[in-house]
C-alpha positions in Angstrom: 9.1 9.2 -23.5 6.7 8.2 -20.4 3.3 9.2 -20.2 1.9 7.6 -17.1 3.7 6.6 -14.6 3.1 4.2 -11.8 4.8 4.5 -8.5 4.6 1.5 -5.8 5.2 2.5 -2.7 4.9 1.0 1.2 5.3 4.4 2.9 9.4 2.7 3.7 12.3 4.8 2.8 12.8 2.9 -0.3 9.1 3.7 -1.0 9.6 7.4 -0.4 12.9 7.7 -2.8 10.5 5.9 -5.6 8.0 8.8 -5.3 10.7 11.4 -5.0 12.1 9.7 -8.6 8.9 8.7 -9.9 8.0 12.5 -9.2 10.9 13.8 -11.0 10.4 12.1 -13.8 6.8 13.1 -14.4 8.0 16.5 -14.4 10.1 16.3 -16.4 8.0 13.9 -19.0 5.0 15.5 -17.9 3.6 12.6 -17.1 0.6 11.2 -15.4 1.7 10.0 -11.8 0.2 7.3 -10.1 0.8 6.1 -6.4 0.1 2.7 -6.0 -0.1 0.8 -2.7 -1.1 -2.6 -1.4 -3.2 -2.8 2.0 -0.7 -4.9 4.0 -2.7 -8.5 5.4 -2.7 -9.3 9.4 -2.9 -7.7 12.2 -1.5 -4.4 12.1 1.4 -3.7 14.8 0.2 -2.4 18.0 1.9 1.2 17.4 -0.2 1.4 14.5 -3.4 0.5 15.8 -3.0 2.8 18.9 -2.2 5.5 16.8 -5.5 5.1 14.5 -7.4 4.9 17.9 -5.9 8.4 19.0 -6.4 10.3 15.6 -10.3 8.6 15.9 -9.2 7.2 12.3 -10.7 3.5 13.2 -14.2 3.5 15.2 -15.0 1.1 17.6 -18.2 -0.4 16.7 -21.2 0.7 18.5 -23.6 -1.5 17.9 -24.4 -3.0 21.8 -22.9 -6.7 22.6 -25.9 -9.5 22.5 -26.6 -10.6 25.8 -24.3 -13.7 26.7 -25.9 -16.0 28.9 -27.6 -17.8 26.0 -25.4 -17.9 23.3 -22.3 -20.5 24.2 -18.6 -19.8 24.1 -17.7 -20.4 20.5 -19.8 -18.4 19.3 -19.1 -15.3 21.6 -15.2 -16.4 20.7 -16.1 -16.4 16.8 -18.0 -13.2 17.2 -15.0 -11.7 18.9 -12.6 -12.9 16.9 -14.6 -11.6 13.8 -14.8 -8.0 15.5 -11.0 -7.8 16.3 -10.2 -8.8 12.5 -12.4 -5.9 10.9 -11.0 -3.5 13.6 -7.5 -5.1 12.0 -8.6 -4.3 8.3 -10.0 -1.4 9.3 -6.2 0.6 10.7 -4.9 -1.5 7.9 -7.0 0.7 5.3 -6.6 3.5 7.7 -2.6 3.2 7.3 -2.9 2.5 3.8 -4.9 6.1 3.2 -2.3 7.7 5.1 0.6 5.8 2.7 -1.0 7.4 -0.3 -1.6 10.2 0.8 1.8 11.1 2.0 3.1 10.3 -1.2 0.5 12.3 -3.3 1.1 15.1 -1.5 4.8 14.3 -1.6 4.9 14.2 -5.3 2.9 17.3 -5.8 5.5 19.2 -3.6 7.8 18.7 -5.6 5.8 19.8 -8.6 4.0 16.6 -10.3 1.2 17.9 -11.7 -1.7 14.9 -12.2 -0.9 12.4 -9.4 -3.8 10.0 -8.4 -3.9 7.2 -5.5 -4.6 3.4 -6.5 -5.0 1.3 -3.2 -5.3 -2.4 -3.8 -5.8 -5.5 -1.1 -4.1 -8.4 -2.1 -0.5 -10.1 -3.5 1.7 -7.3 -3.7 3.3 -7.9 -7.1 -0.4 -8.9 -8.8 -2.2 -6.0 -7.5 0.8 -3.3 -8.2 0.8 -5.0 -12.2 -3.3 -4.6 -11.7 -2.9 -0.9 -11.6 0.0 -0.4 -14.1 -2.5 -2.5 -16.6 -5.7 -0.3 -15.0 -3.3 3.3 -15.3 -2.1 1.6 -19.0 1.4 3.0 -16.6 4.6 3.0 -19.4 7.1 2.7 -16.4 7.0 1.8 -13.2 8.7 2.4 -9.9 9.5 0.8 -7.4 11.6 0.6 -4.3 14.0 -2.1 -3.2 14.8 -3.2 0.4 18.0 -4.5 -0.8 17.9 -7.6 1.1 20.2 -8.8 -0.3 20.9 -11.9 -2.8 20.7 -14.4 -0.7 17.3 -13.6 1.0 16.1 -12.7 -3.1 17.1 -16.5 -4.1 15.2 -18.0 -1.1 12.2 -15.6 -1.4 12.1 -13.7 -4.2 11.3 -9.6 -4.0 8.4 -7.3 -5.2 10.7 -5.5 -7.4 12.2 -8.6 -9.0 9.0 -10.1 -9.4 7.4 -7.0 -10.9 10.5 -5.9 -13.2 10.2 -9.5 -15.0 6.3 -9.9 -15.6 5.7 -6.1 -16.2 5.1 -5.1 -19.6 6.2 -1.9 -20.0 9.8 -0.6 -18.2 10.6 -0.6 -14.8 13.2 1.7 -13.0 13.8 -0.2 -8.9 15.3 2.5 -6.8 17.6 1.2 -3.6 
C-alpha cells in the first residue's frame, strides 16, 4: 500500500511518536522512510547554543578581528551583528543534524530498513511538501501539538496545512 514514506518531525514528542508510527509502518509496508525536518529561523535559545559550544559542534570563527580605530561604529555593529547571526544559523543546523539523526537512528531501532534524512531551511509546511514531492513520499507523517481549535482558527498548524495541500495521504499523530 505505501512505498515511501515521509516523516516530519521537530525532534518534540509529537515529532518522536510520528517516527515511532511512520517507522512502523515502513516495516510493515516495507517502505522507504524518510525523516524530514525544517532548520528552525532565529536565534536559537541560549540552552541550545551553549550546548553546541560544549560538544565543539559550532566553531567560533578564527579569522582575527580588523583593527578598530579606523573603521566607525556601524560598521563594527554590522559586522558583529553579521557574525552573531551565522554563529545562530550555524547551532541552528547543528540542532537540526542532531533532529535527524535522532530520528534515523530511532527508526532503524526499531527495524526500518532504508531511512534517509532530508533537512530543509525555510516555511515549514512548503519545505516538508518539497521533500514528499522530492521523495515522490505516498504518505506522510506528521505530528500535532494539539493546540487546540481555537489557536488552529487564529493560526492555522503544520499538520492542517500539510494534510490539505498534500497530494498523496497523510496520517497526523497527537
Amino acid at each position: 500500500m505505501f512505498t515511501k514514506i515521509l516523516v516530519a518531525t521537530d525532534g518534540s514528542n509529537h515529532g518522536t511518536r510520528a517516527v515511532e508510527a511512520a517507522a512502523d509502518l515502513a516495516i510493515k509496508y516495507g517502505a522507504e522512510l524518510t525523516v524530514g525536518h525544517v532548520l528552525l529561523h532565529g536565534e536559537p535559545p541560549s540552552a541550545f547554543r551553549r550546548m553546541m559550544e560544549v560538544e565543539h559542534l559550532v566553531r567560533e570563527p578564527t579569522v582575527q578581528k580588523p583593527d578598530t580605530k579606523n573603521i566607525t561604529g556601524g560598521l563594527i555593529a554590522y559586522a558583529t551583528k553579521a557574525e552573531q547571526a551565522r554563529v545562530s544559523h550555524d547551532v541552528m543546523q547543528a540542532l537540526a543534524g542532531r533532529i535527524a539523526d535522532h530520528a534515523v537512528a530511532l527508526a532503524k531501532k526499531m527495524g526500518a530498513k532504508t531511512v534517509t534524512a532530508e533537512i530543509e531551511e525555510g516555511d515549514t509546511t512548503n519545505r516538508i511538501l518539497k521533500i514528499a514531492k522530492k521523495v515522490d513520499a505516498d504518505l506522510i507523517v506528521i505530528g500535532t501539538r494539539g493546540f487546540g481549535p481555537l489557536k488552529s482558527l487564529l493560526m492555522g498548524s503544520t499538520s492542517q496545512k500539510i494534510s490539505q495541500l498534500a497530494n498523496c495521504a497523510c496520517l497526523t499523530i497527537k
